[in-house]
C-alpha positions in Angstrom: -19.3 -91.0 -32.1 -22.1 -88.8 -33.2 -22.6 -86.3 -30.2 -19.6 -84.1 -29.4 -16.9 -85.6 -27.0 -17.8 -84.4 -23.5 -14.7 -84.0 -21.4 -15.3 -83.0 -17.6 -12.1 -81.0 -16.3 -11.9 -81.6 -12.5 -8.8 -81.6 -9.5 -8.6 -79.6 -6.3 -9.3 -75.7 -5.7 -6.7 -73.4 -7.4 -4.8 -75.7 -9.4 -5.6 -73.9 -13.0 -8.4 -76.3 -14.4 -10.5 -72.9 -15.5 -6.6 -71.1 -16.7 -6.8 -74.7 -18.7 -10.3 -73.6 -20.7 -9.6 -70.2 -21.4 -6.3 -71.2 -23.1 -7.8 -74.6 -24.9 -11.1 -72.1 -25.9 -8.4 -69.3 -26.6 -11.0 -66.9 -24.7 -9.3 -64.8 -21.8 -12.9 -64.0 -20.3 -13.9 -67.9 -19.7 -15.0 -68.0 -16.0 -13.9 -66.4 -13.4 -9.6 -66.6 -11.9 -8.1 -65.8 -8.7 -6.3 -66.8 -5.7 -9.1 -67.2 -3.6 -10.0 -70.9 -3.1 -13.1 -72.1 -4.4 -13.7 -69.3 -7.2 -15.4 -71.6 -9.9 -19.1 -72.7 -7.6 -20.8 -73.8 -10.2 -20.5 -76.2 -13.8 -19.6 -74.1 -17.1 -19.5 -75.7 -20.0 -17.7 -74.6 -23.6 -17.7 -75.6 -27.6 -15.3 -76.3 -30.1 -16.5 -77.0 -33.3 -15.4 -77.5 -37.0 -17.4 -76.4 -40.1 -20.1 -75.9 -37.5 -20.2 -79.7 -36.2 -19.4 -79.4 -32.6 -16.8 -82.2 -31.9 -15.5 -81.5 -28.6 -17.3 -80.0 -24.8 -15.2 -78.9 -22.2 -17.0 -78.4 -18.6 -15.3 -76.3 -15.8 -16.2 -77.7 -12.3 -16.1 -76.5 -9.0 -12.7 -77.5 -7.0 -12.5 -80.3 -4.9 -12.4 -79.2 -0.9 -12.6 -82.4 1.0 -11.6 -85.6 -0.6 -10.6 -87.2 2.6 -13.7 -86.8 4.4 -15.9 -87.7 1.4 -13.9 -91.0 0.9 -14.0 -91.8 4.4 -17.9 -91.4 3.8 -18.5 -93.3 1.2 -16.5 -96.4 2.8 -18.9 -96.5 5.7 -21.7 -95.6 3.9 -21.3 -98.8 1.1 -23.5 -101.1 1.4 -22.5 -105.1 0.9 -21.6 -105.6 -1.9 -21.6 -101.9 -3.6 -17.3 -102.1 -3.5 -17.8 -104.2 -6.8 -19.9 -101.6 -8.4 -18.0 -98.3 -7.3 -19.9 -95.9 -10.0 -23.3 -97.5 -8.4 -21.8 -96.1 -5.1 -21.2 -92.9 -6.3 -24.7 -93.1 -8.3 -26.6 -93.5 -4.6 -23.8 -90.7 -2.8 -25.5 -88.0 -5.5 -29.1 -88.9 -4.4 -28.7 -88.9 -0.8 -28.6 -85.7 1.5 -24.9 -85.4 2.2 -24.9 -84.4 -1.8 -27.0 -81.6 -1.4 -25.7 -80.4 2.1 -22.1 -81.0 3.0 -20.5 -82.5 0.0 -22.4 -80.2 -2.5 -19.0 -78.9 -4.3 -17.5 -82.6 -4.7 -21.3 -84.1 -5.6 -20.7 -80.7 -9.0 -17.9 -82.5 -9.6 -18.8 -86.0 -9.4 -22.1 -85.6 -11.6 -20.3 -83.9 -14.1 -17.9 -86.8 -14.4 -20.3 -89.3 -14.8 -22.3 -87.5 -17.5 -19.0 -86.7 -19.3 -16.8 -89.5 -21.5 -13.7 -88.5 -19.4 -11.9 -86.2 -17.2 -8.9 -84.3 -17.2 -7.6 -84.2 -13.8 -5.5 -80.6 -13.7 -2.1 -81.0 -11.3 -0.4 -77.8 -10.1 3.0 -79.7 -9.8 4.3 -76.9 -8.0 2.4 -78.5 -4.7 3.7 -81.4 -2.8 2.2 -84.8 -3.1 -0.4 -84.7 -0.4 -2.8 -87.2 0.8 -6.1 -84.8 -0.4 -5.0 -85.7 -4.0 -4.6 -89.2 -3.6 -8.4 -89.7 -2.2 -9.5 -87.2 -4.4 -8.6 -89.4 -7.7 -9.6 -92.6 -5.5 -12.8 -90.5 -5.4 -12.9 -89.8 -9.0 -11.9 -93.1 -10.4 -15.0 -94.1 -8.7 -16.5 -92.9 -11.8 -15.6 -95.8 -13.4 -14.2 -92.7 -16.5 -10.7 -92.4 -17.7 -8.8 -89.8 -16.4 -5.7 -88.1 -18.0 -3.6 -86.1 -15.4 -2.3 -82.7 -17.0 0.4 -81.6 -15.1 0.4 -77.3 -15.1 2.4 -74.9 -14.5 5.5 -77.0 -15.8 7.1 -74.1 -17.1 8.5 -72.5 -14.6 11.8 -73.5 -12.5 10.2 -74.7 -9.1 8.0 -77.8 -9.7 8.0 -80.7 -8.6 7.1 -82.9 -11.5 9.4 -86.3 -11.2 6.9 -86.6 -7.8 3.6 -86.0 -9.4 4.6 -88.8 -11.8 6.0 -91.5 -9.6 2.7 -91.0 -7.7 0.4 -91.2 -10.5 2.1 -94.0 -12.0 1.6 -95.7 -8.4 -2.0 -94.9 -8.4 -2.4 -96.7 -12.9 -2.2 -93.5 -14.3 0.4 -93.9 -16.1 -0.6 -91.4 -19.1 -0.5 -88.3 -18.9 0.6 -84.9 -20.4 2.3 -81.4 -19.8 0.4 -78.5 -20.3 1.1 -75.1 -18.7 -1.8 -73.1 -19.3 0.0 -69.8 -19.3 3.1 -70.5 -21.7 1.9 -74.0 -23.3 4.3 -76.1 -26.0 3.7 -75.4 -29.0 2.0 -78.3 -29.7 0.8 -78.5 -26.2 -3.2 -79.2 -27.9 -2.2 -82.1 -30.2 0.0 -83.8 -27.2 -3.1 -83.3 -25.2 -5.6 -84.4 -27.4 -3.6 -87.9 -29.1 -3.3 -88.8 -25.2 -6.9 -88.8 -25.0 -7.3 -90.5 -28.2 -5.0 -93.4 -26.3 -7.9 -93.5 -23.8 -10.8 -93.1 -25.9 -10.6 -95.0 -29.1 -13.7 -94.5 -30.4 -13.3 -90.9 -30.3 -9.9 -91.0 -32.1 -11.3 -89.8 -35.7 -12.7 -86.6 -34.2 -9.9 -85.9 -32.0 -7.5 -85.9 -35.3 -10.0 -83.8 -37.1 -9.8 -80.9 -34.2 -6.4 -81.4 -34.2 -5.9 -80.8 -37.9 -8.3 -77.9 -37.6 -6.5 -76.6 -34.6 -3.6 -76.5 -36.5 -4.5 -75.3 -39.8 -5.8 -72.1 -37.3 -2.7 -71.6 -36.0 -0.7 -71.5 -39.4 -3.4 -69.4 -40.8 -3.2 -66.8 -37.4 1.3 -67.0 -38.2 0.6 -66.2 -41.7 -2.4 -63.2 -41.3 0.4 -62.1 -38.4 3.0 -61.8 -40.8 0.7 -59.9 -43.4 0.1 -57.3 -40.7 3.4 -56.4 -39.7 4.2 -56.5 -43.1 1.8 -54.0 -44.2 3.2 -51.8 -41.2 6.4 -51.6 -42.7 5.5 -51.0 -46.3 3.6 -47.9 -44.9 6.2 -46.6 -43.1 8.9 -47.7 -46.1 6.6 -45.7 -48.7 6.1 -42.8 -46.3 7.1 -39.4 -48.2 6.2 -35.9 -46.9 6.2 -32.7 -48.9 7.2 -29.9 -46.8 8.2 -25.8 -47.3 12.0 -25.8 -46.7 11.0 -23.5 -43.5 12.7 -24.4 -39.9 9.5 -24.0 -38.5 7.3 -25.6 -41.3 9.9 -28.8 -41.3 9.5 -29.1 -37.4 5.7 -29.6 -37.6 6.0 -31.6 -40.2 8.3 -34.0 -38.6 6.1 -34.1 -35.5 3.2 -34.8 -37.5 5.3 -37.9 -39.3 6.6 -39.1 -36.2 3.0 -39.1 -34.4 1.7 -40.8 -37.5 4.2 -43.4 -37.8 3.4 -44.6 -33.9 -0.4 -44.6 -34.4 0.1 -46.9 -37.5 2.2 -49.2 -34.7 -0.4 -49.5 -32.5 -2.9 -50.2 -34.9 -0.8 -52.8 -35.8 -0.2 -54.3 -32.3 -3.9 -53.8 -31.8 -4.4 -55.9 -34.5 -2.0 -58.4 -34.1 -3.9 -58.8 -30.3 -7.2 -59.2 -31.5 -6.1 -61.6 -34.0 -4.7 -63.8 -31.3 -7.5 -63.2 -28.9 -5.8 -61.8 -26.8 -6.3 -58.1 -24.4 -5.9 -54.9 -25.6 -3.8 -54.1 -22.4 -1.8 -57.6 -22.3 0.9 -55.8 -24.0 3.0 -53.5 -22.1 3.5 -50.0 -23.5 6.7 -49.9 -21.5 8.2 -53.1 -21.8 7.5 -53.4 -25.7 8.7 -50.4 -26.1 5.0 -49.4 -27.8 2.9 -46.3 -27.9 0.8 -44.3 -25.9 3.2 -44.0 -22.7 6.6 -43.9 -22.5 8.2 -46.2 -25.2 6.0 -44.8 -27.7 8.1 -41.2 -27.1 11.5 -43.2 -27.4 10.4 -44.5 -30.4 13.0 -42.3 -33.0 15.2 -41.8 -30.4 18.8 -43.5 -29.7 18.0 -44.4 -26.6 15.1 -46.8 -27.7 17.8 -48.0 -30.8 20.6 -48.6 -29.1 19.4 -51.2 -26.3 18.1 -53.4 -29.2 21.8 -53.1 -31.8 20.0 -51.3 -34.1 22.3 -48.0 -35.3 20.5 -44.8 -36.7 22.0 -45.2 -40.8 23.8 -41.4 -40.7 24.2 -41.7 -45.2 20.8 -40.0 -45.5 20.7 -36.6 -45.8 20.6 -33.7 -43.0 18.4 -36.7 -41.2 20.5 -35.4 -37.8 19.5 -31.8 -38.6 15.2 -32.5 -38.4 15.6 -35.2 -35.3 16.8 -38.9 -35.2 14.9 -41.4 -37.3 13.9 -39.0 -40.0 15.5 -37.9 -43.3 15.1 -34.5 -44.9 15.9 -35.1 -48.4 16.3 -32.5 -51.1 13.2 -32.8 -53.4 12.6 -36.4 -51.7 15.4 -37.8 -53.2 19.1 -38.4 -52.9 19.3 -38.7 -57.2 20.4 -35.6 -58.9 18.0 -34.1 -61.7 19.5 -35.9 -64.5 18.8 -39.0 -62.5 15.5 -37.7 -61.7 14.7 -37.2 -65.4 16.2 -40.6 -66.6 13.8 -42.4 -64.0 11.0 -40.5 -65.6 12.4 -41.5 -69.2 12.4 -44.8 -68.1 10.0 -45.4 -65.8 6.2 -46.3 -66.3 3.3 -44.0 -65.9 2.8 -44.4 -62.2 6.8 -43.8 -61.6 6.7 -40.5 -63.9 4.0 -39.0 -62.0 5.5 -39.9 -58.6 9.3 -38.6 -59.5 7.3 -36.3 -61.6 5.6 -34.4 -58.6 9.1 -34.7 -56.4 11.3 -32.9 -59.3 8.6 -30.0 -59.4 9.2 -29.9 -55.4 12.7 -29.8 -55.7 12.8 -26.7 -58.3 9.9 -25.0 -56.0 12.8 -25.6 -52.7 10.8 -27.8 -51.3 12.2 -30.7 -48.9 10.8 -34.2 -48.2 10.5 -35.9 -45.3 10.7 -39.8 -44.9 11.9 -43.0 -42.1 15.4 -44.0 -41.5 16.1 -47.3 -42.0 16.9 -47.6 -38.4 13.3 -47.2 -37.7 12.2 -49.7 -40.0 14.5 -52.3 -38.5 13.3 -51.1 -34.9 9.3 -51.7 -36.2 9.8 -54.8 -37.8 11.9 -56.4 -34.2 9.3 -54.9 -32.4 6.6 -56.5 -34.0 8.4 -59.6 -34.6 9.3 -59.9 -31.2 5.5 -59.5 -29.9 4.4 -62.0 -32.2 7.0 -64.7 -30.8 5.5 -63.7 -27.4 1.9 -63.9 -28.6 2.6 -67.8 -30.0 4.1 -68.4 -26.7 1.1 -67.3 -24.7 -1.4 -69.1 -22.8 -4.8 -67.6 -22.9 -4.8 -67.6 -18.8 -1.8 -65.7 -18.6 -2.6 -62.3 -16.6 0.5 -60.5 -16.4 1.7 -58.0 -19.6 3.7 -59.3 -22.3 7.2 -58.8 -21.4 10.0 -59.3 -24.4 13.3 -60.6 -24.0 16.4 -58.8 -26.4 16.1 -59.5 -30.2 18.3 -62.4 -31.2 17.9 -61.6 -35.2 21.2 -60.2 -36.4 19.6 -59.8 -40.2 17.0 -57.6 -39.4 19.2 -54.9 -36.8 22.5 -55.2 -39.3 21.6 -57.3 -42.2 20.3 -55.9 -46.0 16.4 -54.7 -45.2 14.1 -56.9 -47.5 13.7 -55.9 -51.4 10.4 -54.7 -50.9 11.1 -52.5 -48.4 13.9 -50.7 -50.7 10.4 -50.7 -53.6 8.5 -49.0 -51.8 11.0 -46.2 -50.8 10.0 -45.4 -54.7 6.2 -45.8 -54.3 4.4 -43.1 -51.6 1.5 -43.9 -53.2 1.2 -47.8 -51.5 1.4 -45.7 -48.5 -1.9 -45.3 -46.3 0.1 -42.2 -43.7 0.4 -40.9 -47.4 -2.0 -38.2 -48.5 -3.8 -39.2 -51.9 -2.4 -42.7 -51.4 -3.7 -45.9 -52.9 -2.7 -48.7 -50.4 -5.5 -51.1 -52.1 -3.1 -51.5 -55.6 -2.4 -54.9 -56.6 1.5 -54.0 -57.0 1.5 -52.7 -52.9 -0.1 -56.1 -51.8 2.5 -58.1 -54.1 5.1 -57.0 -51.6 2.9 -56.9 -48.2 2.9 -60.7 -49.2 6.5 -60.8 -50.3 7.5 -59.4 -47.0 5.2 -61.8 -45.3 6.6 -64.8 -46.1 10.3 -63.7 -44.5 7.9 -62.2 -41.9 6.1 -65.4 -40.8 7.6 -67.4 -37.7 10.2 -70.5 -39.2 11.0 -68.4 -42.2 14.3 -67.5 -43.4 16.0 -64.5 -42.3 15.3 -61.0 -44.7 18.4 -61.7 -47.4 17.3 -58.7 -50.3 19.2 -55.8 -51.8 21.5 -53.3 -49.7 20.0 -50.8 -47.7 
C-alpha cells in the first residue's frame, strides 16, 4: 500500500474508543473524555509516521446512540434486491434525509467506515451483552470492512470478558484483542497491530515496520529513563558542602542541601514525565512520596525511610547531630590526614585538587556536608518505582500515579552501585555542586554505568560495599 492505512475506530457512546487514541498516539490531550454520553460529535483524525512517511491514520468517531432503530430502518427502507449489496444500502442511507436529520451521529460513523480500510470496534467489557451492540455491528458490518473487536478495560477485576467473546464469536468475529487503554500490556500495540495484519494482508509490511518502530521508541524511552535517574543519583552521590564548623552556619547549610537535593528530584520526575508524554500533575506529590507538598518535607526523614525498608546508615559521622539523611564529616572525609595526603600522592591531578581543597578545610575547622546512603537508596526506589508506573500507563489514564511498596531488596539493603561509591570522591561531577563540571567525560562514564543496572529487565545493583 502506498497511502497510509486508514483505520476508523467506532462502537457505542462511552466505551473508551477516544481513551484508545490518546494512548495508541501517546497524547493525553487527544479529543475530548468524560462520562457524559455522546462527548466525541464530530470525526478527528490522527498520524503516525516513521522517518516522516505516514503509515498509519486513526479517526475518532462520534458514538453510536441508536443501533436498533437505525437497523430497523434500513430493513424497511431496502429496496429488492439491495440485501445482496449491503455497503450499496448503506451507500443510499448516507444520501438520504434520515442521514442528515435523525441518524446524523451513526451516518459520522458509517461514512468514516466506508472511507477507512477497517475499523476497530472498542468493547467496554465491563457492560453486559445487550441487544444495541449486536445491531450496532450488524450495522457496521454493513460496511462490507473488517472489524477487529478490542475488548477495554480488561484490567480491572469486574468484566465480563468470557461473554463479550462467546458473542462475537457467534456474530464471525472471531479475532480480536485486549487492550485497556488506561494500563495496556506491554506489548498491548504489537498484539493489536499483527491482529490487524491477519485481516489486512496487504497492509502487513507496514504494520511490522510501525511495530518495529514502536518498539525501538520504547527501548530508547527505558534507556533515556534510566540515564535520568541515573544522573539524579550521581548528583546527589558527588554532593559535598563546605561549611564554617558554626551550629548556626551548619543548620543553613543543611537546609540549603536538603532543599537542593529535592528540586534536583523533581527535575528529575519532571523529566522522566515529559519524556513519557505524560502530565506534569499525573504524579502524585503525596502518594510518590515527591516534592513540593507533603512527601517532599518527609523526604530525609524516618518516617518517609522506614515505610519503604530503607534504614538511615548511622557509620557516618555526627550525621544524627545536623538532621537525618545528612553527614557532617570532618574536612569532608572520614580518612585521617595521612590518608588524605597518600590519596593526594597517589592520586591524579583532578583527585589532588579535590582532597587538596578538603585537607585545607579540615586544618581551617571547617566541616562538610554530604547524603546518607539512605537517601540515595530512597531516590533511586522512588524513581525506579515511578518509572515501572509510567511503562504501565495508558495515555487515557486520568487519575495520579499511585505506587505500590518497592519489591527490590538490592537497592533498600544490598551494596549501592560502584559508581555511586566514585563519585562520593568527585564533587566536581556534581551539578548541586558550586564550581562543578557535570559535562566531564569521566561523570557521564558512570551516568551510563549506572544506567544500564538502572534500565527496567536489568540486573539488580551488585558493586562494592557501601
Amino acid at each position: 500500500m502506498t497511502r497510509p492505512l486508514r483505520l476508523a475506530v467506532v462502537g457505542h457512546t462511552n466505551v473508551g474508543k477516544t481513551s484508545l487514541l490518546r494512548t495508541l498516539t501517546r497524547d493525553p490531550g487527544f479529543g475530548e473524555v468524560s462520562a457524559r454520553p455522546g462527548t466525541t460529535r464530530h470525526v478527528e483524525g490522527a498520524r503516525l509516521s516513521v522517518g516522516g512517511e505516514p503509515l498509519l491514520e486513526l479517526y475518532d468517531t462520534p458514538g453510536m446512540e441508536d443501533a436498533i432503530a437505525l437497523l430497523e430502518y434500513l430493513e424497511r427502507a431496502a429496496l429488492p434486491g439491495e440485501r445482496r449489496d449491503p455497503p450499496a444500502q448503506i451507500a443510499r442511507f448516507l444520501d438520504g434525509v434520515e442521514a442528515r436529520q435523525r441518524f446524523e451521529q451513526e451516518a459520522k460513523v458509517l461514512r468514516q467506515l466506508l472511507a477507512s480500510d477497517a475499523g476497530l470496534y472498542v468493547v467496554d467489557v465491563r457492560e453486559p451483552v445487550l441487544a444495541k451492540y449486536r445491531d450496532e455491528l450488524a450495522v457496521l458490518a454493513m460496511c462490507g470492512k473488517p472489524l477487529l473487536p478490542v475488548l477495554n478495560f480488561v484490567a480491572g477485576g469486574s468484566h465480563r470478558e468470557d461473554d463479550w467473546r462467546a458473542a462475537l464469536a457467534g456474530l464471525g468475529l472471531h479475532a480480536l484483542v485486549r487492550f485497556d487503554s488506561v494500563a495496556p500490556p506491554v506489548d498491548g500495540e504489537r498484539r493489536l497491530y499483527e491482529s490487524l495484519a491477519l485481516l489486512l494482508e496487504p497492509a502487513r509490511p507496514m504494520l511490522e515496520r510501525l511495530v518495529e518502530e514502536l518498539e525501538a521508541r520504547a527501548l530508547e524511552r527505558r534507556r533515556s529513563a534510566a540515564r535520568l535517574i541515573a544522573g539524579l543519583l550521581i548528583d546527589v552521590a558527588a554532593c559535598r558542602r563546605g561549611v564554617p564548623a558554626q551550629p548556626e552556619s551548619v543548620r543553613q547549610a543543611v537546609e540549603a542541601l536538603r532543599d537542593a537535593v529535592r528540586q534536583r528530584e523533581q527535575r528529575c520526575v519532571d523529566e522522566l514525565l515529559r519524556l513519557y508524554a505524560f502530565r506534569p500533575g499525573d504524579a502524585s506529590t503525596d502518594e510518590l512520596p515527591l516534592l513540593n507538598g507533603r512527601g517532599g518535607a518527609e523526604l530525609f526523614t524516618p518516617e518517609t525511610l522506614t515505610p519503604l525498608g530503607v534504614k538511615m546508615s548511622g557509620g557516618r559521622a555526627a550525621g544524627a547531630a545536623v538532621g537525618a539523611g545528612v553527614d557532617l564529616l570532618l574536612g569532608g572525609a572520614s580518612l585521617g590526614a595521612a590518608a588524605l595526603l597518600g590519596a593526594i600522592a597517589g592520586g591524579t591531578a583532578e583527585t589532588a585538587r579535590s582532597y587538596g581543597r578538603r585537607l585545607l578545610g579540615r586544618f581551617k575547622g571547617e566541616r562538610e556536608l554530604s547524603v546518607d546512603d539512605a537517601v540515595l537508596r530512597l531516590l533511586a526506589l522512588r524513581q525506579l518505582q515511578l518509572l515501572q508506573a509510567l511503562e504501565a500507563r495508558g495515555h487515557a489514564a486520568e487519575d495520579k500515579i499511585r505506587l505500590a511498596s518497592p519489591e527490590d531488596r538490592d537497592w533498600r539493603e544490598g551494596r549501592l552501585p560502584e559508581a555511586l561509591t566514585r563519585a562520593r570522591a568527585h564533587p566536581e561531577w556534581s551539578a548541586l555542586n558550586p564550581g562543578a563540571r557535570p559535562g566531564l567525560a569521566e561523570r557521564q562514564a558512570q551516568v551510563e554505568e549506572l544506567a544500564l543496572l538502572l534500565e527496567p529487565g536489568a540486573d539488580s545493583p551488585r558493586a562494592g560495599p557501601l
